[in-house]
N, C-alpha and C positions, 0 to 999 in steps of 0.2 A: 843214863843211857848216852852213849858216844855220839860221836857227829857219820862216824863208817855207819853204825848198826841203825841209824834212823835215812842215812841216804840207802841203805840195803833193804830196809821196810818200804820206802818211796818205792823204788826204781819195781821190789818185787810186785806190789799194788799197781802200780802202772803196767808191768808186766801183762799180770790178768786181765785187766782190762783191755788190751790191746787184743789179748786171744779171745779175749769174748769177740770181738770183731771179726778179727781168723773164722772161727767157728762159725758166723756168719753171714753164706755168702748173699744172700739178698742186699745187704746192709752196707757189702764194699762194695758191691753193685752200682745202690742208691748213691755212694759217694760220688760215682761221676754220672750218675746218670741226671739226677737232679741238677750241678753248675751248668751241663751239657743243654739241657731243656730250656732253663732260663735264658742263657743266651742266647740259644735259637730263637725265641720267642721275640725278644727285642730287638735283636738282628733283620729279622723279617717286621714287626709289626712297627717298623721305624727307620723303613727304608731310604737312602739318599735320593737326592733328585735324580740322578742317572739309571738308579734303580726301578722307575716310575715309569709305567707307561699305560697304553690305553685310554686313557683319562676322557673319558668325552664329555666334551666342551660343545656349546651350544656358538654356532658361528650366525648373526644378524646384518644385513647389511643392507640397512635403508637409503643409501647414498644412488641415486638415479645414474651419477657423473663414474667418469674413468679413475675416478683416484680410489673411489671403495673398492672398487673389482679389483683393480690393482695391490691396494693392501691384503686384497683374501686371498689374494694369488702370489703375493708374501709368503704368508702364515703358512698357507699350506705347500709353498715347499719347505720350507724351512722345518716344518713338522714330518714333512715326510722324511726326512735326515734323520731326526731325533725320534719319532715315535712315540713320542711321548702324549700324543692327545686324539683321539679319534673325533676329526671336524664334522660335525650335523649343522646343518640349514633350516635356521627359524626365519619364520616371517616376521615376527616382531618381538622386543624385548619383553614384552608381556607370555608372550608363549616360548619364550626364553625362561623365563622365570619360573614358570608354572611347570619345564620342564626338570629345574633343578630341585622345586619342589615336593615334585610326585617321583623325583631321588634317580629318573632316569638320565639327570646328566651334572657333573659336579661345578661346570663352570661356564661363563658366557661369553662372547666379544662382540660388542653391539658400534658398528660405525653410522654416527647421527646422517639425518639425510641433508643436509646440508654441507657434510663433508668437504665433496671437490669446489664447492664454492669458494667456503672460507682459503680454502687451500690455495686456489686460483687469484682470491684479492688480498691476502695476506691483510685481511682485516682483522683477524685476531688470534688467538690460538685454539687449536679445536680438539674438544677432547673425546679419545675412542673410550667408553667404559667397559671395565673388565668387572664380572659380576662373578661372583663364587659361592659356593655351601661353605656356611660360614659354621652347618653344625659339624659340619669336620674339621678341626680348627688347622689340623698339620698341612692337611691337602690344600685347604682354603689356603692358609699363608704359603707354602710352598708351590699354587699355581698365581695364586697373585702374584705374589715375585718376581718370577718368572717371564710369565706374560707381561708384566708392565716394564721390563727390563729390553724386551722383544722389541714392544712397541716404539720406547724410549729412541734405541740405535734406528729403529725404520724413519724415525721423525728428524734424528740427528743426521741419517745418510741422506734423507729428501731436502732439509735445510742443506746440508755441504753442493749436493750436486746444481742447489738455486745461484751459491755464491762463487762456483767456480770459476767462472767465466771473468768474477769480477777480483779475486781473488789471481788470478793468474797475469793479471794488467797491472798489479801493484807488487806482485813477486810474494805473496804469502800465502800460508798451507791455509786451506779451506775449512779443514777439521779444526785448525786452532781456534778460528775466526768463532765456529759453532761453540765448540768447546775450549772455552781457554785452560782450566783446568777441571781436573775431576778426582774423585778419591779411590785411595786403590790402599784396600784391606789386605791386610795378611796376618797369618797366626805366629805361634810363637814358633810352632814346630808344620810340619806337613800334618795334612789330615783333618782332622779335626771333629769327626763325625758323629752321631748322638750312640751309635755302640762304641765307639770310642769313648765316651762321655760314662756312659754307666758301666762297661763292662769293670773299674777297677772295682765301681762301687756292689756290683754285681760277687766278684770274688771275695769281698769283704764279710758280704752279707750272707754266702752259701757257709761260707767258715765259721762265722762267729751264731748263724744258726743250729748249725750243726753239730757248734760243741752245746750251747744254752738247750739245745732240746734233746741231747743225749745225756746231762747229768742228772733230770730226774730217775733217768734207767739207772745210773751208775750210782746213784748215792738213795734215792725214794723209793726204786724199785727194791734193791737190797735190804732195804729199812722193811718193808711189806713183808717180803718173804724169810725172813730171819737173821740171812746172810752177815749185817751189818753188824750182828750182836759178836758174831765172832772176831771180828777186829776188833771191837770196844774192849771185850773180854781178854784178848791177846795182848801180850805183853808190847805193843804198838802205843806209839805216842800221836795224839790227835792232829798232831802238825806233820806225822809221814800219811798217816789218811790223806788226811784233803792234798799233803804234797804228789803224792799218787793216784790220787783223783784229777788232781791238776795237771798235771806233767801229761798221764793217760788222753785226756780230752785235748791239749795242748798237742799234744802227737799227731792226733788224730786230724784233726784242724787243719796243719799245718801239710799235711800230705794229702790231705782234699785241696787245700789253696792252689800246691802247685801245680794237682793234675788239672785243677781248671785253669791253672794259666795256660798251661802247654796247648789244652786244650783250645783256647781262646784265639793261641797264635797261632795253630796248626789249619784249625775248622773254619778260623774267622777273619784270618789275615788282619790280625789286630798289632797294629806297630807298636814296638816295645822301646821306647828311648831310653830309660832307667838301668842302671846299673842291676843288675838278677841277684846280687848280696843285700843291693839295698832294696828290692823288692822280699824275696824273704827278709829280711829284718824287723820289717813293716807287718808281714802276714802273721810270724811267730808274736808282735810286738799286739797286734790287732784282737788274735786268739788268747793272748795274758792276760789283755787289758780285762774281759768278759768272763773269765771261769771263775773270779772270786765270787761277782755278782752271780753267777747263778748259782753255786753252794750255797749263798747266805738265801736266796729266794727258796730253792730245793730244801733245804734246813727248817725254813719257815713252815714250806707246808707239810697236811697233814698225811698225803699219798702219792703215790705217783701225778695221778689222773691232777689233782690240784696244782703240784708243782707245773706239772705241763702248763695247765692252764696259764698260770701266773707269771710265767715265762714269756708264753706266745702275747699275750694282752700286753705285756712292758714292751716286746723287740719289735713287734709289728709298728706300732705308731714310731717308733725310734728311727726304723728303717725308711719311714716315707720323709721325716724331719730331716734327716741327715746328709742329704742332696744325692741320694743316690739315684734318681730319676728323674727328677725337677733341680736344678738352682735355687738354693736358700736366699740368693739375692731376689724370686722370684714369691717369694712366700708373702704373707702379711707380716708385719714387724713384730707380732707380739709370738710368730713361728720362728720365727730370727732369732729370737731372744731364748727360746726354748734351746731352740737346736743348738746355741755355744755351750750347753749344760752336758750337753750328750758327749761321752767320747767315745761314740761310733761318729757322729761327726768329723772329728780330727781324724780318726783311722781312716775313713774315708776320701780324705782332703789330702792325706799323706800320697796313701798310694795311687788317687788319680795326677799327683803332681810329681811322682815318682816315673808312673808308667807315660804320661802323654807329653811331660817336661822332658824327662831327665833330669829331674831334681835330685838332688844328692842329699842325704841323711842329715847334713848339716843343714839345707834348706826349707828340711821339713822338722827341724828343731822343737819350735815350741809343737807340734802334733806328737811329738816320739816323748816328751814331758811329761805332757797330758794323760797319754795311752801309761806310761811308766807308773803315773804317780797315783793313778787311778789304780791299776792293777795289783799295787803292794797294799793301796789302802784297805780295798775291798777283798785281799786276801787275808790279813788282821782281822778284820771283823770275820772274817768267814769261821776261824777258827771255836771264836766262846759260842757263836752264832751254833756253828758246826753240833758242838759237844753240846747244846742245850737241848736243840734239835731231837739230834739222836738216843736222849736217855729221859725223854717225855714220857 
């Protein structure tokens, strides 16, 4: 059989399968409605600090003297700008605490009563405590931050306005005096933000879902109902099947990937630095790496409903390993070590350094190896895998 008449059995095989989709419309539906959901979902439930407000914070202020009223009368202008905190009046950190407790308020600011004293003898340094729900870990660190960053400049602007007088009889700036230096962060590119963070791993993940939980249909389902006997029987060579098995899901994939991109820039105002060649590159290279492994999985079992199963039980834990919602840097070591095995990892690691870099094709080198060498290996085996499978 020629190399024309086995690419004409592919391309027809993949044909059908693409019109099985045609046919139905729920299905190209699900295609965007499903990447469309999940990033909503984490767009909202992983909002930036500007996005944040309301937050009511328990405000304490035991200080008898003019410098605790004064700092409340800070915070809450400076709140009233931002909006960000809704200030309540406890009488003491204990019923501060009790109030964050019983979940009616997420965080505290308690000025000790000794305050404008220490302030007034520059006997020591005095500290305002900032108290949080520490069972919400984002809100806890992203109001402590905040707030103790608040605090920081009100203590540095009270120190500058002590030294100025003396500071201006020797000709130097006051804020140096406070502050001789300080550090100042910045990223590689603009942005930076946690849907930034997942949405590449987010497109990765709805694509290479989407093909591993459609080839039970396409290869297990056919096997149940008959369908499958008729290519085996047909003068078709077991390497244009799974080519047309493959190529079909690979299609498919690859045109769910980009409406969720579009989607992601359009809906989510998600900045794209990456070359758009070498973002599909990455998507078609992501959806290869995965369709061998799921034939040889779908091959193995004995029905659809199994194949499903043994699909979802391998990609689910893959998907949490492979940083698409956490940092791998952030796992325990022995999660570390797992996740270099995965090459949903590397696909993952390509396209967020693709999309949030501008990394270029050559910088995601060994990831585009990985995803390659995986994907030819596991479609080899998919083949005897395939044929044994199917004539059980």
């Amino acid at each position: 059989m020629g190399i024309k008449s086995e690419l004409s059995h592919t391309f027809w095989i993949t044909w059908k399968d693409l019109m099985e989709l045609r046919r139905s419309k729920m299905r190209m539906a699900m295609m965007v409605l499903m990447p469309l959901i999940m990033m909503a979902m984490m767009s909202f439930m992983f909002p930036s600090t500007n996005s944040v407000s309301n937050i009511p914070v328990m405000m304490v202020n035991a200080d008898p003297g003019a410098m605790g009223s004064g700092i409340v009368q800070a915070l809450e202008q400076i709140n009233s700008a931002s909006g960000m905190m809704v200030l309540k009046n406890a009488s003491s950190e204990e019923e501060a605490r009790d109030m964050i407790v019983e979940g009616n308020a997420l965080g505290a600011i308690v000025i000790p009563e000794n305050f404008s004293q220490i302030l007034t003898t520059r006997s020591s340094t005095v500290n305002i405590t900032v108290i949080t729900d520490n069972s919400n870990p984002q809100i806890s660190q992203m109001l402590s931050q905040v707030l103790t960053q608040i605090i920081d400049s009100m203590g540095e602007r009270y120190a500058v306005m002590g030294l100025e007088p003396i500071a201006r009889n020797i000709g130097v700036n006051p804020v140096a005096m406070v502050v001789p230096f300080r550090a100042e962060a910045k990223g590689v590119t603009e942005g930076g933000s946690y849907v930034e963070f997942v949405i590449p791993g987010l497109l990765m993940m709805t694509m290479i879902s989407s093909v591993m939980t459609g080839l039970p249909r396409a290869i297990a389902y056919e096997k149940d109902i008959g369908t499958m006997n008729g290519f085996l029987a047909a003068p078709i060579s077991r390497f244009s099947i799974i080519g047309g098995k493959a190529l079909g899901r690979i299609i498919r994939g690859f045109i769910q990937g980009i409406l969720s991109l579009i989607l992601a820039i359009v809906l989510f105002r998600i900045n794209v630095y990456g070359n758009l060649l070498a973002i599909f590159a990455i998507l078609f290279l992501g959806v290869f790496s995965f369709v061998g492994l799921g034939i040889v999985l779908t091959s193995v079992a004995e029905d659809e409903e199994t194949a499903s199963m043994i699909i979802m039980t391998l990609t689910l834990p893959m998907m949490f390993l492979s940083g698409i919602f956490f940092p791998i840097q952030m796992m325990p070591s022995f999660m570390q070590t797992i996740s270099k095995w995965l090459p949903f990892t590397y696909a993952v690691d390509a396209m967020r350094r693709i999309m949030v870099f501008g990394a270029t094709l050559g910088n995601v080198y060994n990831d585009v190896l990985v995803m390659l060498i995986f994907g030819i290996a596991t479609l080899i085996i998919a083949i005897p895998v395939f044929e044994r499978g199917m004539t059980r």
